[in-house]
N, C-alpha and C positions, 0 to 999 in steps of 0.2 A: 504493500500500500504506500509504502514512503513517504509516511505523514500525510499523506493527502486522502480526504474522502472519494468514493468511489459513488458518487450519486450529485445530483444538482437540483438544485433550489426546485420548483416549480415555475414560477412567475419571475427567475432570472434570466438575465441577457448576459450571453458569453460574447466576451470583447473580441473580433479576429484581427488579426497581427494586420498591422497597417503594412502594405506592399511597398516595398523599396522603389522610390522612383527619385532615380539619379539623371546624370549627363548620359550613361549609357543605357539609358532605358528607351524599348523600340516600341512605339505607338500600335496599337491594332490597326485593322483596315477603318472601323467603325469612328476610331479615335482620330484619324487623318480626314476622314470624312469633313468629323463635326470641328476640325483646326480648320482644313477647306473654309469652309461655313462661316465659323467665326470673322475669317480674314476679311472675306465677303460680306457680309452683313454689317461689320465696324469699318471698313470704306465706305461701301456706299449710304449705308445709311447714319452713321454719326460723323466720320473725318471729313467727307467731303461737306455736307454740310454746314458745320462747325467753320472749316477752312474757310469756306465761301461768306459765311458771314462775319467771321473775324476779318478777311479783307474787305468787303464792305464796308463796315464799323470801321476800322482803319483809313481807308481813304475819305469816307464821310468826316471823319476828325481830320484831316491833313487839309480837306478842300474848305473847313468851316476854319482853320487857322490854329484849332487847340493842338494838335499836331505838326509839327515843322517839318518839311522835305528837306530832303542831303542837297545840300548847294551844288554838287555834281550830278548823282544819279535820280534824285525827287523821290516820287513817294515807294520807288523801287526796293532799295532794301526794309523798308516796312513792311511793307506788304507781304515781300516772303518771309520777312518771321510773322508778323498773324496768322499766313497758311501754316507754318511748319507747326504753331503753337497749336491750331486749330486740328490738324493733324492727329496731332499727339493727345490733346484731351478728346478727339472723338476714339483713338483706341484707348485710352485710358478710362472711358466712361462706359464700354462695351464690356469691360472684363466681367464684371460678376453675371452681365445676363452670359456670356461664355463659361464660367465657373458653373453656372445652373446646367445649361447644354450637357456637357459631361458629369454631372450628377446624380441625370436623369439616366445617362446608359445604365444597363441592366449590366455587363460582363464586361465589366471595364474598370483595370489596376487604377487606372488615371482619375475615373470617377471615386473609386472605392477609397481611394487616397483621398478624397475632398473632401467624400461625406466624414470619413474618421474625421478629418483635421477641425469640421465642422461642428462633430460632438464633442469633439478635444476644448473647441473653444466657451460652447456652450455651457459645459459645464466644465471647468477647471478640477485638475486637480493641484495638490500641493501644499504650501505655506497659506497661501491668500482665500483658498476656498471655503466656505462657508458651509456648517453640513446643519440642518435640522437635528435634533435628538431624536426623533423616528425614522431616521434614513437607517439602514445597516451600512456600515463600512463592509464591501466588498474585500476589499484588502487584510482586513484582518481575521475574516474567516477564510477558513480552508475547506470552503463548500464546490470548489468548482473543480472541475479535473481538466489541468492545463496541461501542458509538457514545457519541461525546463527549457526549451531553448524558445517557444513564445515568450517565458517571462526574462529570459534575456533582451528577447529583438524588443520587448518593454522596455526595461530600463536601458537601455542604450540610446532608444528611439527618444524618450522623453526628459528633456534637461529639467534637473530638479536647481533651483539657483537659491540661493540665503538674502534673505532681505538684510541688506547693509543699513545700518542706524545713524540718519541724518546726523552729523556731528558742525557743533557750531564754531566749533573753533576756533575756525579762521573766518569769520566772515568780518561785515565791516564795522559791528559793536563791539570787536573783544578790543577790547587796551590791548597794545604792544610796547607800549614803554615808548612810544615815542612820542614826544609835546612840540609843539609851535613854539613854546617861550623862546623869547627874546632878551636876554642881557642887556637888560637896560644900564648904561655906562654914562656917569657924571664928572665933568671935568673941571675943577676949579680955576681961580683967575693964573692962578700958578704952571697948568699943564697937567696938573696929577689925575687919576684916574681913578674910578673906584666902582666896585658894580650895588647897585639896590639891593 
C-alpha cells in the first residue's frame, strides 16, 4: 500500500498532470488549424481596424494643428507608428478570445495546458490562499491514489515563493545621521573666529 489509501473520495476531482509545453512542443493538426484562425480573425478583424483608425485619429490631430508634422517627411512617420501601435493592440486585444478557441478543443495538450493554468489561477494555492474551515485540505489527506512521479511533475511544475516582509529601513523617514547644520562662524573687530 505504501502509505497510500487504495480507494477515492466519492465527490473528488483527481488533478491530471499539466502537459509539458515547451519550445519543442509540436502542435496537432486541430491546434495549427485554430493558430491559422486566430492569425486571421486578429488581422482582419481587430489590427487592421485599430490600425486604420489610429491613422485616422492621427492625421485628424496633425491637420487640426495638436499634432506637429516632421519639417522633412510631414505626417509620415506618425502615421506609421499609429498603424504599427494599432497593429499590435489589435493582436494584443484578440488573445484571450484565442486563449478561449483552444480551451474549447476536446484533445488538445495546448488547451488542457490553459484550462489547468486557469484552475491554477482561480483558485490558488500556497502562502496567500485563503481556505474556508469546511473545505478538506486535499493535500493533507492520503485519500487519492496518485503515482510518485505525478507528485513530482507537481512540485516541480508549481513554484512555491516566501512572502518577503516589507522592511522600512531605508526609506526616506529613517534618520541617517546626517543634518543640514550649518556652522555658524563669528568674527570679531580683531579677525578671530569662533563657532555658536
Amino acid at each position: 500500500m505504501n502509505g497510500r489509501a487504495d480507494f477515492q473520495e466519492p465527490n473528488a476531482e483527481v488533478r491530471r498532470p499539466i502537459p509539458h509545453i515547451g519550445a519543442d512542443y509540436i502542435p496537432t493538426e486541430e491546434e495549427r488549424r485554430v493558430f491559422a484562425e486566430c492569425n486571421d480573425e486578429s488581422f482582419w478583424f481587430r489590427s487592421v481596424p485599430l490600425a486604420a483608425t489610429s491613422m485616422l485619429i492621427t492625421q485628424g490631430l496633425i491637420s487640426k494643428g495638436i499634432l506637429s508634422s516632421h519639417p522633412k517627411y510631414g505626417s509620415i512617420p506618425k502615421l506609421i507608428f499609429a498603424c504599427i501601435m494599432g497593429y499590435f493592440a489589435g493582436k494584443l486585444s484578440y488573445v484571450k478570445t484565442c486563449q478561449e478557441k483552444f480551451k474549447n478543443l476536446e484533445n488538445s495538450p495546448l488547451g488542457e495546458a490553459l484550462r489547468s493554468g486557469q484552475a491554477r489561477r482561480s483558485s490558488p494555492h500556497g502562502h496567500y490562499s485563503q481556505k474556508s474551515k469546511y473545505d478538506s485540505n486535499v493535500n493533507d489527506h492520503s485519500s487519492f491514489v496518485t503515482s510518485p512521479a505525478a507528485d513530482n511533475m507537481e512540485k516541480e511544475s508549481i513554484p512555491h515563493y516566501e512572502p518577503i516582509p516589507f522592511s522600512a529601513s531605508m526609506n526616506e523617514s529613517t534618520p541617517t545621521g546626517i543634518t543640514d547644520h550649518i556652522a555658524q562662524v563669528k568674527v570679531n573687530k580683531y579677525g578671530d573666529t569662533w563657532d555658536e
